[in-house]
C-alpha positions as CSV (number, residue, x, y, z in Angstrom):
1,X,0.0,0.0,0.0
2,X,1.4,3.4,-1.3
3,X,1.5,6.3,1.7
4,X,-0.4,9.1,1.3
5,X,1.9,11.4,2.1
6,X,4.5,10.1,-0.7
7,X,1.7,10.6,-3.3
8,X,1.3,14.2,-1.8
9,X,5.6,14.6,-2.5
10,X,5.1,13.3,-5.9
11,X,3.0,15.5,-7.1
12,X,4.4,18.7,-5.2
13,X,7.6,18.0,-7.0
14,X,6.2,17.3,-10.7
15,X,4.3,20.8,-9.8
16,X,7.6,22.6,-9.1
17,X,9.6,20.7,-11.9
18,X,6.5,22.2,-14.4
19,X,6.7,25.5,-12.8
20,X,10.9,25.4,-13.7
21,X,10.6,24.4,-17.1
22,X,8.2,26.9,-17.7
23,X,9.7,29.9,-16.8
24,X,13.2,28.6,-18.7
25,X,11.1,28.6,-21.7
26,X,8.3,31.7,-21.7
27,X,6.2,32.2,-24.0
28,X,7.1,33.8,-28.0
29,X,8.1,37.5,-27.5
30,X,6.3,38.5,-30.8
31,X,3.0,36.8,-32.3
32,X,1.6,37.7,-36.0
33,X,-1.3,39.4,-36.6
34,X,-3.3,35.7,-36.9
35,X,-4.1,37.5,-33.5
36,X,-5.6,40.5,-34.4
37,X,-8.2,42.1,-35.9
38,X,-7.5,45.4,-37.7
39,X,-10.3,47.2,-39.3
40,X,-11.2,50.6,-40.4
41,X,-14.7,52.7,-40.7
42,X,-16.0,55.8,-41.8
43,X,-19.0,57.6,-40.8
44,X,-19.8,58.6,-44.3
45,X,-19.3,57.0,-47.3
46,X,-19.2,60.5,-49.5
47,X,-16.9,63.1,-49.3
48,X,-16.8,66.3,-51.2
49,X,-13.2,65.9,-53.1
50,X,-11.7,69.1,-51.3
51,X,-12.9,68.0,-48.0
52,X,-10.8,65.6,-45.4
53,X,-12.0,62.3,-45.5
54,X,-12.3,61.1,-41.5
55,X,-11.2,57.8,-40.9
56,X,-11.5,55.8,-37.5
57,X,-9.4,52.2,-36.8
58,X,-10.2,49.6,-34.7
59,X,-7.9,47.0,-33.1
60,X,-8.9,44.1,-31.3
61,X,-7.3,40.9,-29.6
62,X,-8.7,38.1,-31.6
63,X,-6.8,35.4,-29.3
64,X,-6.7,33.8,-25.7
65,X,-3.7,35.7,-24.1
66,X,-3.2,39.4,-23.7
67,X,-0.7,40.8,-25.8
68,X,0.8,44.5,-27.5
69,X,-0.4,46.1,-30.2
70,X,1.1,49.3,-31.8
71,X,-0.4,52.9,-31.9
72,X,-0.7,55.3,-34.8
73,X,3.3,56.0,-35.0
74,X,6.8,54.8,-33.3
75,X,7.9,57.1,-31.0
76,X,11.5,56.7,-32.0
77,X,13.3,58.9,-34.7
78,X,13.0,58.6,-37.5
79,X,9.2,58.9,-36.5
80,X,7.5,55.6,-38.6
81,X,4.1,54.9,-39.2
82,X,2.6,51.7,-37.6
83,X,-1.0,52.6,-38.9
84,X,-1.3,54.3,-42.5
85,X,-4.0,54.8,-45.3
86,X,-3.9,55.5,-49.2
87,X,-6.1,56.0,-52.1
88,X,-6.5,53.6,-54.8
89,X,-7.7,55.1,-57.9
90,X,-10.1,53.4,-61.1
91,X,-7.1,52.1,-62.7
92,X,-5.9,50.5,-59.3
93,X,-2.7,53.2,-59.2
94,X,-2.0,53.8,-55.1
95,X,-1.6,56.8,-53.9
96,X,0.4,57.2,-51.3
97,X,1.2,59.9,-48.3
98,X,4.2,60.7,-48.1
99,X,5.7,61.4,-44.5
100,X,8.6,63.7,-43.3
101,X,10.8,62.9,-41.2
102,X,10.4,65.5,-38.1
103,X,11.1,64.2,-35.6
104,X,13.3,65.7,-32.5
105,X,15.5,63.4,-30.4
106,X,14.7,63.4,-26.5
107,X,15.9,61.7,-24.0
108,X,13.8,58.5,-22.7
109,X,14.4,55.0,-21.6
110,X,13.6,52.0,-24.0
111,X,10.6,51.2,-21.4
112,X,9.3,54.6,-21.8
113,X,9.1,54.7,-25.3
114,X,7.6,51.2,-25.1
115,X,5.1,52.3,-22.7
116,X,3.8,55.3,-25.4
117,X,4.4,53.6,-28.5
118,X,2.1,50.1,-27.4
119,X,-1.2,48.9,-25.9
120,X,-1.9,46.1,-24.0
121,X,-4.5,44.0,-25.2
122,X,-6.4,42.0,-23.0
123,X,-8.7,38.9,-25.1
124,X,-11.1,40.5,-26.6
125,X,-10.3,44.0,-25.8
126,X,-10.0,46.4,-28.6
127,X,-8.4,50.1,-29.1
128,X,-9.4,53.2,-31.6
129,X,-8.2,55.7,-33.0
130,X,-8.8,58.3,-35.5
131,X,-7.1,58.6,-39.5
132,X,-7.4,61.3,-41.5
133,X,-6.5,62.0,-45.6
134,X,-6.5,65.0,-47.4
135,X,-8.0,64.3,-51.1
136,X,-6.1,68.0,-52.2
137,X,-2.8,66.6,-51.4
138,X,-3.3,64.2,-54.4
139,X,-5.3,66.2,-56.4
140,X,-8.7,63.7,-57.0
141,X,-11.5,64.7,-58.9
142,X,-14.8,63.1,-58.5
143,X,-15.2,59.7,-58.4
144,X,-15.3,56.5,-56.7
145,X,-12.0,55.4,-54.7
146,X,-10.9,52.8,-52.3
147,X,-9.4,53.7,-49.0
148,X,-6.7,51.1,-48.1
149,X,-5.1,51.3,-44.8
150,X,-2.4,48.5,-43.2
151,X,-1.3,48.0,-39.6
152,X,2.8,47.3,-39.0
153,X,3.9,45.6,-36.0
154,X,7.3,45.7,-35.0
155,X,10.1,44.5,-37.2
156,X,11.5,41.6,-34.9
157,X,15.5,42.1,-36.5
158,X,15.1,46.1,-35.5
159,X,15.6,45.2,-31.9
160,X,18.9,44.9,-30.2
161,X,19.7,41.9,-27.7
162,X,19.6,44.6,-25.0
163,X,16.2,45.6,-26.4
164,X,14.4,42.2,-26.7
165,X,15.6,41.6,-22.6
166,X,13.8,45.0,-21.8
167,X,11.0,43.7,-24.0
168,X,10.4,40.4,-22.0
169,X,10.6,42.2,-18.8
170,X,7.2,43.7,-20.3
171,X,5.4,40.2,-19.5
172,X,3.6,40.1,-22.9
173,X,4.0,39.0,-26.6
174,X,4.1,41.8,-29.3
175,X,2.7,41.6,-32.5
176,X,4.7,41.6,-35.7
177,X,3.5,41.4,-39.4
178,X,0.9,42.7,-41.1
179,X,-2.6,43.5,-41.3
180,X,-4.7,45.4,-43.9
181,X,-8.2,46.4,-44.6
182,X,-10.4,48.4,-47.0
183,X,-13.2,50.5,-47.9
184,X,-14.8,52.3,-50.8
185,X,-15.7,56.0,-50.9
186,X,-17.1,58.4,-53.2
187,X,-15.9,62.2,-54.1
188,X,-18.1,64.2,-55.6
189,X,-17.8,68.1,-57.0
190,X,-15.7,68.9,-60.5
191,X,-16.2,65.1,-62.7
192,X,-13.5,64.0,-63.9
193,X,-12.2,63.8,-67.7
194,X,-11.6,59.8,-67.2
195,X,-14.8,57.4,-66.8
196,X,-14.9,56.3,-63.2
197,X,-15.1,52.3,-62.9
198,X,-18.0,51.6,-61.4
199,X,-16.8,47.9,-60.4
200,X,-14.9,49.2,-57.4
């Protein structure tokens, strides 16, 4: 007959052993954006073509475990976008922004600019924001256009050894990859000399 109390020892020590493995092997620092959602709206769905079209995004953890998701921009210089939109015109031509680099240097620890640059996530929870583009930058006439916009995670290779240490003390994966989405909007005022596809 097997004691009690050794049963009791067996399994406090497979409990401990299990508890040792796991934190000499935590969990992936970055996860792809299988684990998102990204997707973007509009209020309207027809602009006048010298007005700013108003954009909104929406982010939301798709999976089981809390994770990081980027805001708008990276916070360190050369300022990059993690969350960008573009026209695409009748004859599928993209249109992009184009983006300056202004950005001024200050001083802050890798943490701090971690802690402006990145929302936690928990399952299920989502974050929003607002994106805005300027039809007179690109010059559009009337028509009908698609809005593309694309979410960037961070780029695993741009982090330092130094960098990815601070980034496990942060408890949480961060989300790498990809993740784009669409809509269709109309300009109207001057026509344009072109025939607008009406396929879009």
């Amino acid at each position: 007959m097997k004691r009690p109390g050794l049963n009791i020892l067996f399994g406090a020590a497979c409990i401990l052993l299990a508890a040792s493995l796991s934190a000499r092997n935590p969990g992936p620092l970055f996860v792809s954006t299988a684990d998102i959602s990204f997707r973007i709206f509009s209020d309207q769905k027809s602009y006048e073509n010298d007005d700013e079209i108003q954009l909104n995004y929406r982010i939301t953890n798709t999976s089981n475990e809390p994770l990081y998701v980027p805001r708008e921009w990276e916070v360190a210089c050369p300022r990059v976008p993690h969350i960008w939109a573009w026209f695409e015109d009748h004859s599928g031509n993209h249109l992009m922004p184009s983006f300056t680099g202004d950005c001024v240097p200050t001083k802050q620890t890798f943490q701090e600019r971690m802690s402006k640059e990145a929302v936690l996530l928990k399952p299920g929870e989502s974050t929003y924001g607002p994106l805005k583009l300027d039809p007179k930058v690109f010059h559009l006439a009337a028509g009908r256009y698609r809005v593309e916009a694309s979410l960037t995670g961070w780029h695993e290779e741009r982090f330092t050894p130094e960098e990815r240490a601070e980034l496990e003390k942060m408890g949480h994966p961060f989300v790498t990859g990809e993740a784009p989405d669409s809509l269709t909007i109309i300009l109207t005022g001057d026509l344009p000399d072109h025939p607008v596809d009406r396929r879009m």
